[in-house]
PARO-885878 format. One record per residue: x, y, z of N, C-alpha, C, CB in turn. Coordinates in pm, whole numbers, padded with zeros to 5 digits, always signed. Glycine has a CB too. Example, Ala and Ser with C-alpha at 12.3 -4.5 7.8 and 13.67 -1.06 7.14 Angstrom:
2
+01319-00569+00780+01230-00450+00780+01320-00330+00780+01131-00447+00905;+01285-00225+00708+01367-00106+00714+01290+00003+00787+01408-00060+00572;
//
This chain:
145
+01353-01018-01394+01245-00949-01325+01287-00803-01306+01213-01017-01187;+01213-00711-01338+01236-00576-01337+01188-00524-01217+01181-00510-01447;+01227-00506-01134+01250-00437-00950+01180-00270-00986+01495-00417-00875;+01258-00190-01046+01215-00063-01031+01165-00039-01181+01331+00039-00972;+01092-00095-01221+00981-00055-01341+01038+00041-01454+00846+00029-01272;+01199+00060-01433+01222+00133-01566+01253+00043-01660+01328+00234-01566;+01279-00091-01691+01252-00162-01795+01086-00160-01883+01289-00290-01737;+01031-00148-01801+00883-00157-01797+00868-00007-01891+00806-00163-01614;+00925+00110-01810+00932+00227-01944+01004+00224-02049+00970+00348-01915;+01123+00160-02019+01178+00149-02191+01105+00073-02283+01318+00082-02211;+01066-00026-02214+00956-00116-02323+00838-00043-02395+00873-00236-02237;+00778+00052-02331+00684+00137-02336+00725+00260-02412+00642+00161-02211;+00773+00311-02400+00865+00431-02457+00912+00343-02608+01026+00481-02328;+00970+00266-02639+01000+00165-02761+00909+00126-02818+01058+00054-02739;+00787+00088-02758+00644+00110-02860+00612+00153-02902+00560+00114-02864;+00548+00285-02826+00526+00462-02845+00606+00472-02984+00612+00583-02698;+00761+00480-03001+00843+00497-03113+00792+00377-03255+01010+00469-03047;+00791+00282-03198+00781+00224-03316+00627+00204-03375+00852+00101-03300;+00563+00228-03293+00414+00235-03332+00363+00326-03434+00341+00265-03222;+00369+00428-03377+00355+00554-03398+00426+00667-03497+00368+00582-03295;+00539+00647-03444+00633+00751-03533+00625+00697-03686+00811+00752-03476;+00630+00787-03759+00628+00735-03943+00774+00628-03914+00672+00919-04109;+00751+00540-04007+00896+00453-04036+00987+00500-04104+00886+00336-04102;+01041+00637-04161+01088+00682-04230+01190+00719-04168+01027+00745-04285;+01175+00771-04035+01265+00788-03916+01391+00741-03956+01220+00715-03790;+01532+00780-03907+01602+00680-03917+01650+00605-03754+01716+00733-04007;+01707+00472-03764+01720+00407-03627+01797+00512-03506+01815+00261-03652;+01896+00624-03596+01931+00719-03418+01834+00803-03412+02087+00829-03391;+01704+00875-03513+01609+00957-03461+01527+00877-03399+01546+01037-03548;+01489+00743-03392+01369+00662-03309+01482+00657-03203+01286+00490-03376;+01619+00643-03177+01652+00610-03037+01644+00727-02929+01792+00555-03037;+01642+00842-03030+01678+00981-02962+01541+00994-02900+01727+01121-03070;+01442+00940-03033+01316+00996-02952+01265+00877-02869+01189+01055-03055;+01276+00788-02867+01244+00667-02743+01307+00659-02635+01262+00538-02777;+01455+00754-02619+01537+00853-02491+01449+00941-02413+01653+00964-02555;+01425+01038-02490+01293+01105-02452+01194+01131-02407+01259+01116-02474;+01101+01017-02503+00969+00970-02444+00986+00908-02296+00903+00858-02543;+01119+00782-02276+01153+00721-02207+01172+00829-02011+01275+00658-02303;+01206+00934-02071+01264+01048-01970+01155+01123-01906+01357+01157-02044;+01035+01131-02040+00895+01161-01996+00831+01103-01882+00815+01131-02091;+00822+00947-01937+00759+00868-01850+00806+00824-01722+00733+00776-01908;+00970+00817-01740+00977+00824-01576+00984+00949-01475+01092+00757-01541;+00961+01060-01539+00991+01205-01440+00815+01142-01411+01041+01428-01537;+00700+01108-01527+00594+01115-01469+00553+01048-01319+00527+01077-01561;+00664+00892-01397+00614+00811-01290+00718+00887-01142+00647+00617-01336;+00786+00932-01111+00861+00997-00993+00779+01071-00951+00982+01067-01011;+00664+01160-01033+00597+01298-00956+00494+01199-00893+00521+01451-01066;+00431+01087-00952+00335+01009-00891+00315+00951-00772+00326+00937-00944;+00449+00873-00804+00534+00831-00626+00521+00944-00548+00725+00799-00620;+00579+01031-00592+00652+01139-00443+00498+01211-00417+00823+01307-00500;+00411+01216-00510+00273+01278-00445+00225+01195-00377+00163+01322-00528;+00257+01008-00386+00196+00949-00307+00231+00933-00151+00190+00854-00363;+00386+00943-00158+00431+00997-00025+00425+01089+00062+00504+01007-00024;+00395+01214-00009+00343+01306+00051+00213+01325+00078+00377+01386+00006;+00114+01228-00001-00044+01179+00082-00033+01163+00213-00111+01035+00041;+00029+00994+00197+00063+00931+00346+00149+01042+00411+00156+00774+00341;+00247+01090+00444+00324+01159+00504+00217+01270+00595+00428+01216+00395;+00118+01332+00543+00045+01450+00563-00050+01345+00660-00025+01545+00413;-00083+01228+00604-00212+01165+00691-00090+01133+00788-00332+01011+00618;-00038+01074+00821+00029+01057+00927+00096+01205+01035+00132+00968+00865;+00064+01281+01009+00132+01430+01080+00056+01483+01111+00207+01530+01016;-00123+01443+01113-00215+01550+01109-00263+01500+01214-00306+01582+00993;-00361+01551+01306-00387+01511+01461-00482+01395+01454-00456+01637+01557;-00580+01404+01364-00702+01320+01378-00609+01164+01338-00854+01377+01251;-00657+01116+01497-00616+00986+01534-00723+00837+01423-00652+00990+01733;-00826+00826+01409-00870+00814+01272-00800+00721+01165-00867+00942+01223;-00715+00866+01105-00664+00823+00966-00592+00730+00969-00597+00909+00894;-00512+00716+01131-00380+00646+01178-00445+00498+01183-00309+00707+01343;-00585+00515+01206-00631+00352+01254-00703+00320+01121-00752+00332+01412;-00717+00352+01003-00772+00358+00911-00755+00188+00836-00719+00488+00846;-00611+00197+00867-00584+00060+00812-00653-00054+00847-00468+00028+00835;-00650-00069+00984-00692-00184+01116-00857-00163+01068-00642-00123+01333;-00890-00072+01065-01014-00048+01044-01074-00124+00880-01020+00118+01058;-00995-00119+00792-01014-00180+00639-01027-00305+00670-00896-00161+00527;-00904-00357+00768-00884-00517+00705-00995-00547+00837-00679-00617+00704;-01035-00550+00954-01179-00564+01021-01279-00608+00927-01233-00429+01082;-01299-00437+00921-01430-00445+00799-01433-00536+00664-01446-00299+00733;-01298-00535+00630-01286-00637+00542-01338-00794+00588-01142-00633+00510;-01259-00812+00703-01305-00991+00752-01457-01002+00742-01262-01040+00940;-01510-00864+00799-01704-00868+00824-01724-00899+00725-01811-00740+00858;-01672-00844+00599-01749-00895+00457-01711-00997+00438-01734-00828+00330;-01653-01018+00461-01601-01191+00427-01672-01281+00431-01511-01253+00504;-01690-01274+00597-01763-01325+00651-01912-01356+00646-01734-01290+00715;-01978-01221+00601-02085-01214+00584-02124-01341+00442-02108-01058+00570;-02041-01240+00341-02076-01339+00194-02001-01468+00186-02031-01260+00046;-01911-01517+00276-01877-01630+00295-01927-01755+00364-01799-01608+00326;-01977-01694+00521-02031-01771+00590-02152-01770+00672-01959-01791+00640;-02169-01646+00708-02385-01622+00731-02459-01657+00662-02462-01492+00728;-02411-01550+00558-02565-01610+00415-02568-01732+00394-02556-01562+00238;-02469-01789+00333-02480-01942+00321-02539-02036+00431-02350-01990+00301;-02479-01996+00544-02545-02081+00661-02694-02061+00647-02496-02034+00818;-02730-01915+00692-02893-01842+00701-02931-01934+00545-02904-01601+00688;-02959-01993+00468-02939-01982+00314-03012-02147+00357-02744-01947+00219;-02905-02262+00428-02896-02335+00458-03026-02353+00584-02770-02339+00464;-02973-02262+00660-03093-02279+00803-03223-02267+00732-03089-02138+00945;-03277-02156+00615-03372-02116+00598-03485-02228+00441-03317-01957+00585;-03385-02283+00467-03410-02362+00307-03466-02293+00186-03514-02480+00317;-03406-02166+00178-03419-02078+00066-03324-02023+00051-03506-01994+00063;-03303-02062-00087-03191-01954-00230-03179-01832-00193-03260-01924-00402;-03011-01789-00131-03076-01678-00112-03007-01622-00274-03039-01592+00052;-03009-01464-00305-02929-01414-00417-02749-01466-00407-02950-01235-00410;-02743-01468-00478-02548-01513-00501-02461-01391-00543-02512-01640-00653;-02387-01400-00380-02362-01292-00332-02212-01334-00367-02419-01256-00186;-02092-01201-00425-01982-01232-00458-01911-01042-00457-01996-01338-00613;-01843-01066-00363-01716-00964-00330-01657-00925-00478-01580-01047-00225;-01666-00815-00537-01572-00727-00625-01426-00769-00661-01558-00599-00556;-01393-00774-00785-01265-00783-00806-01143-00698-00686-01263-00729-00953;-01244-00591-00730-01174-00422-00685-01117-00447-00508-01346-00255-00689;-01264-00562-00436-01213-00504-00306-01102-00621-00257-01350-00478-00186;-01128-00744-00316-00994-00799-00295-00877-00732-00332-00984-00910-00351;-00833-00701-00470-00696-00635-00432-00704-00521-00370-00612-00607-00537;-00797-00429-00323-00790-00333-00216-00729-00352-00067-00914-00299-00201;-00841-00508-00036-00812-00534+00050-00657-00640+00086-00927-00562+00073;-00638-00707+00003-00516-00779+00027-00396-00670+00012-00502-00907-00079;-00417-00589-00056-00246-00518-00034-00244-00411+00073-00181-00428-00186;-00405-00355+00171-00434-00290+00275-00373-00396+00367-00581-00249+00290;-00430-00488+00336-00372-00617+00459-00200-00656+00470-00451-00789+00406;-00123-00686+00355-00071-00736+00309+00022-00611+00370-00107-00788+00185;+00036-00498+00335+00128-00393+00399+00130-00394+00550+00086-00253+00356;+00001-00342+00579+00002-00331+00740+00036-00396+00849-00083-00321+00776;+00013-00558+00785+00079-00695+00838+00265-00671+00842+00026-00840+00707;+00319-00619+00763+00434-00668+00711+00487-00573+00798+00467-00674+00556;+00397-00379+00825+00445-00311+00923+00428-00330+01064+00414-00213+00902;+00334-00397+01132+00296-00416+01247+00416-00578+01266+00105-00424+01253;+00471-00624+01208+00586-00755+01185+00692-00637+01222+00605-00854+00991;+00736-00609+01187+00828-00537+01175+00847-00439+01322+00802-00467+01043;+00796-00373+01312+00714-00304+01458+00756-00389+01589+00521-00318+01446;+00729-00533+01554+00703-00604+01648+00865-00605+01723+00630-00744+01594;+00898-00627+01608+01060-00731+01595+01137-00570+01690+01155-00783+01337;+01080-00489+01678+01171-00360+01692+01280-00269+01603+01238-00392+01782;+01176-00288+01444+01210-00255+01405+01239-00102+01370+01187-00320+01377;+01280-00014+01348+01254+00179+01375+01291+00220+01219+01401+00284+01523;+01173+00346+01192+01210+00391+01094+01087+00463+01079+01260+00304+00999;+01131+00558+00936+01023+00652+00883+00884+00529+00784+01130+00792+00751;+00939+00415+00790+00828+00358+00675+00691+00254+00758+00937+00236+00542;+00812+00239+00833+00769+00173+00966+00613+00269+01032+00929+00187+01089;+00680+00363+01048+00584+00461+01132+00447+00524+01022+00697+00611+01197;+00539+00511+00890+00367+00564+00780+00277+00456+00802+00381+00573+00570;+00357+00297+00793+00260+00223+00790+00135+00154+00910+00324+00149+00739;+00243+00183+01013+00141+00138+01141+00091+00292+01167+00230+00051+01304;+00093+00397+01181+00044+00522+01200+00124+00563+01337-00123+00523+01207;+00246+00506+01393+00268+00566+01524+00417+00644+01475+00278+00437+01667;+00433+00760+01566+00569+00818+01523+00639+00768+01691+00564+01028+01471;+00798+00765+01638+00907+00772+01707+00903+00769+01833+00965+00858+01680;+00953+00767+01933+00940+00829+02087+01063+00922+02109+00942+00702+02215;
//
């Protein structure tokens, strides 16, 4: 199992080479250049991360209280939908003895919503236990005392 996804670029970077490049190459110019490509893709993937940290980092430092509850606020709104296309309509559906339309939640907002959930849970756990830290505090929205 590959933990930090640079297997995942060498594999990728080794395609790129062998796909692509003429076969004429010889095996140390495809390694030199699948080094390369390989060096590409992870400086890319590093600027990606660290812009994503510095998203969160900025929403967490900025006054509007809001952004901080943003999370609590997803997975809520999340249960309402749930709820709604899970268990109203169907009931109302049932009470009303009419079909209603067949109603079905997005690929998109389940994994939106399970890894919104799935984090915030794991920081507000953590939180609980007393746990302290900078990751701690991006994820529940509270800083330090």
């Amino acid at each position: 199992m590959d933990l930090t996804g640079i297997g995942s670029i060498a594999d990728l970077a080794k395609t790129i080479v062998e796909k692509i490049l003429p076969p004429k190459l010889t095996g140390a110019e495809q390694a030199e250049l699948q080094l390369k490509l390989q060096d590409l893709l992870e400086s890319r993937e590093r600027t990606v991360i660290d812009f994503q940290k510095a998203v969160i980092v900025a929403e967490m430092q900025q006054a509007d209280n809001y952004t901080k509850r943003a999370r609590p606020t997803m997975v809520y709104a999340g249960l309402v939908f749930i709820f709604m296309v899970h268990v109203a309509f169907p009931i109302l559906s049932f009470i009303s003895s009419q079909t209603l339309p067949a109603l079905k939640l997005p690929e998109e907002f389940w994994w939106a919503w399970t890894g919104v959930c799935g984090i915030w849970v794991i920081g507000r756990s953590a939180e609980k236990r007393g746990v302290d830290g900078k990751l701690v505090e991006m994820i529940t929205g509270k800083r330090g005392a």
